[in-house]
C-alpha positions as CSV (number, residue, x, y, z in Angstrom):
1,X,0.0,0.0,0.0
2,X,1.6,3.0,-1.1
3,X,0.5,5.2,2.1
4,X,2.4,2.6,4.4
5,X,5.5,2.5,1.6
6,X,5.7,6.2,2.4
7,X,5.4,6.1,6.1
8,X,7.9,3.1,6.4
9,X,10.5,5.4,4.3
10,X,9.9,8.5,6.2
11,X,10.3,6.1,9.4
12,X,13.5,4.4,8.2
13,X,15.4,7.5,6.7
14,X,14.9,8.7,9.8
15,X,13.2,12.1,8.0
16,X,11.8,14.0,11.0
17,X,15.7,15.0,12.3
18,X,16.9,15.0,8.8
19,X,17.2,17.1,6.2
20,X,16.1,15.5,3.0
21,X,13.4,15.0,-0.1
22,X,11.9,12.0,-1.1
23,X,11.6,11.8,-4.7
24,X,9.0,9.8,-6.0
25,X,9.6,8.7,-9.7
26,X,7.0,10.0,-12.0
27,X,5.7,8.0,-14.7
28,X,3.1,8.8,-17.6
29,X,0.6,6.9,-20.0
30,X,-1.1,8.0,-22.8
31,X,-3.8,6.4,-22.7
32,X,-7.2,7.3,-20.9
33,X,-7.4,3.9,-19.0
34,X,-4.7,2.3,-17.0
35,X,-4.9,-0.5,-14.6
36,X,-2.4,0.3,-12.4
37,X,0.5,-1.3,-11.6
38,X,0.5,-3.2,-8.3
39,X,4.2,-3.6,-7.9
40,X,7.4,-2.1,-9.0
41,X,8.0,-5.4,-11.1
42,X,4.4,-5.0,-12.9
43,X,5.3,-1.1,-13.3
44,X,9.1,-2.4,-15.1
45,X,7.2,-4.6,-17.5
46,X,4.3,-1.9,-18.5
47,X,7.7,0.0,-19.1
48,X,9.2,-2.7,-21.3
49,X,6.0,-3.0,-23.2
50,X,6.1,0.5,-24.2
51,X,2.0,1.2,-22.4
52,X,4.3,3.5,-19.7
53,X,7.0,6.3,-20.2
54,X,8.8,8.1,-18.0
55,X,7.5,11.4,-16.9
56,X,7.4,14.3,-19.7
57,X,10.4,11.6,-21.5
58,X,9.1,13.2,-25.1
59,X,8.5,16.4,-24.1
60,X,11.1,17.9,-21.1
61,X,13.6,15.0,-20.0
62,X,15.4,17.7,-18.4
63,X,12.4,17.9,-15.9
64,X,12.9,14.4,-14.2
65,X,16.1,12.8,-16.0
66,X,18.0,13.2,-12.8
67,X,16.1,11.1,-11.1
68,X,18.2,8.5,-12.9
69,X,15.8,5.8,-14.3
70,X,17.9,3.2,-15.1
71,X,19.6,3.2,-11.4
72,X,16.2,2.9,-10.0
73,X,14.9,0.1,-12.4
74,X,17.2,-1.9,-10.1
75,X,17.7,-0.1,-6.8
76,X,16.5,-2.0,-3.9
77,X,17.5,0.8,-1.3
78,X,16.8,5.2,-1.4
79,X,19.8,6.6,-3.3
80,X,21.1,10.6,-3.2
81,X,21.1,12.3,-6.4
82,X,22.4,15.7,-7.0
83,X,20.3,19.1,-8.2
84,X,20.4,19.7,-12.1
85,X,18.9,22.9,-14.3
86,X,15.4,22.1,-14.2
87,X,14.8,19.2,-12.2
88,X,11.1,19.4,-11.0
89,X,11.1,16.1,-9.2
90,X,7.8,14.6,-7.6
91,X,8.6,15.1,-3.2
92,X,7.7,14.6,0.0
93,X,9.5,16.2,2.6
94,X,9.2,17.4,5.9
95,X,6.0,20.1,7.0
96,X,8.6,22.6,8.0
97,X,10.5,22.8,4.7
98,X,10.8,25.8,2.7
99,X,7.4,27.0,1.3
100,X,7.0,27.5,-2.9
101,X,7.8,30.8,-3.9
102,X,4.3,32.1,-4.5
103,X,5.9,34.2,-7.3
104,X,5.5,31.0,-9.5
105,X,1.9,30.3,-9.6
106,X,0.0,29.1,-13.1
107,X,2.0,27.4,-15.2
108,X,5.7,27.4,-15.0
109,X,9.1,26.9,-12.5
110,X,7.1,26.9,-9.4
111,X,8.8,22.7,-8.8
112,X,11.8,23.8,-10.1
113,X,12.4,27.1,-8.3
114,X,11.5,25.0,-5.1
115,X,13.6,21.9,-5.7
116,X,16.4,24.6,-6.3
117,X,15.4,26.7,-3.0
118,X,15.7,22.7,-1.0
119,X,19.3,22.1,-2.8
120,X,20.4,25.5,-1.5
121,X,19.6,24.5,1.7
122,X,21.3,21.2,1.6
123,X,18.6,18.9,1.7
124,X,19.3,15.5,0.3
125,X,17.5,14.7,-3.0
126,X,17.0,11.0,-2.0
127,X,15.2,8.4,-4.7
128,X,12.8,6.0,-3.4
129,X,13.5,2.8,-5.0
130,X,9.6,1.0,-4.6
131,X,7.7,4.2,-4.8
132,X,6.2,5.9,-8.1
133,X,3.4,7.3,-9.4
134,X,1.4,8.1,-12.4
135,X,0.0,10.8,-14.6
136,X,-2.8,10.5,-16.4
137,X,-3.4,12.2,-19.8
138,X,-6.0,15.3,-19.4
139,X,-7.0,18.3,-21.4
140,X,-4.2,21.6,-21.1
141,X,-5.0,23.3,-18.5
142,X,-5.8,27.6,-18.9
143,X,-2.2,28.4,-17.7
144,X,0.4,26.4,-20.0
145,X,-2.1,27.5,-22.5
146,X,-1.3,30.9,-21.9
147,X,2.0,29.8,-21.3
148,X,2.5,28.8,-24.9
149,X,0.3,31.8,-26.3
150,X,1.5,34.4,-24.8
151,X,5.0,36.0,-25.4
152,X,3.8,38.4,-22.5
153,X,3.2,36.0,-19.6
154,X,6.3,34.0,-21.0
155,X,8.6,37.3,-20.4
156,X,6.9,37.9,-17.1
157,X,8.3,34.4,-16.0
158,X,11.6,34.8,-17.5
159,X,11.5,38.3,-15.1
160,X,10.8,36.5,-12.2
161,X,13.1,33.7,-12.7
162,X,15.5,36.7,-12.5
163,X,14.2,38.1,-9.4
164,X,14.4,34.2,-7.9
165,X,18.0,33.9,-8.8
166,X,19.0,37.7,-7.5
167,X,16.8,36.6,-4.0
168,X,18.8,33.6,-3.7
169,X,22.2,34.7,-4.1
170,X,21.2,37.2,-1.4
171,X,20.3,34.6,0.8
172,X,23.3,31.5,0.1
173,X,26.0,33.9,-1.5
174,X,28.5,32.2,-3.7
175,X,26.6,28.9,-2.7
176,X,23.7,30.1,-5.2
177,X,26.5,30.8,-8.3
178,X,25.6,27.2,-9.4
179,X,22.0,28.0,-10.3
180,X,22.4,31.2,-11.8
181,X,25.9,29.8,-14.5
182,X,23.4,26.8,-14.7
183,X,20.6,28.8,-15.9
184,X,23.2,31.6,-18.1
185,X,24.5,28.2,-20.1
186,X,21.1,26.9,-21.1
């Protein structure tokens, strides 16, 4: 049961004194009905057969490609994996982490900008090697709509990605270099 998966991880990675995000590996289908997979093992083989993909895998690999798929297919225990440009991973961390910058709301950089806020503060980025989960196809929403219609709303994010990377240098110093040479070499 994935509820008591989740529990037993937080319990065993000792989470409450410790600094760290559980990623959950994200997964995709496109089609409208899925039976879903019961195990990791049934999930592998759905894989295999081509009825799942990873997550956004045609679209923005950059989003969850450092999540490393191929080390979970056969990890048996959480592994660390380190922050890249644009990793929006799938968490679950602890009540008292930092909050999502509220600058990013609609469509765009609101999991990245916080995934880059939790690196900054050292959190671990740990994998979970028997959790995963799911999207299902749906219609666009209004805001990547927008998003993709609108050279407006698509120079107001590029602004406040600006404004995200000035706030953070403030707050880590040189520590926050990393995000902004990341972001300058894209």
């Amino acid at each position: 049961h994935p509820s008591y998966y989740h529990r037993n991880s937080i319990q065993q990675l000792e989470l409450p004194q410790r600094k760290a995000a559980l990623i959950v590996p994200a997964f995709e289908t496109l089609h409208y009905r899925l039976t879903f997979p019961k195990s990791k093992a049934e999930l592998l083989s759905m894989l295999d057969m081509g009825s799942l993909y990873t997550f956004r895998y045609h679209v923005w690999p950059k989003g969850h490609a450092p999540t490393d798929y191929a080390k979970w297919r056969t990890a048996t225990v959480p592994y660390r994996v380190a922050w890249q440009p644009d990793f929006e991973p799938y968490v679950v961390v602890r009540r008292d982490c930092p909050r999502y910058d509220q600058r990013f709301v609609g469509f765009g950089w609101n999991k990245v900008s916080h995934i880059m806020e939790l690196d900054a503060q050292e959190y671990e980025l740990l994998v979970l090697p028997n959790a995963f989960m799911i999207h299902m196809p749906h219609a666009p929403s209004f805001d990547i709509s927008k998003f993709r219609l609108s050279a407006g709303y698509r120079g107001c994010l590029q602004t406040l990605r600006e404004e995200f990377h000035q706030d953070l240098s403030r707050r880590y110093g040189a520590a926050a270099l990393k995000y902004l040479t990341a972001e300058r070499s894209l």
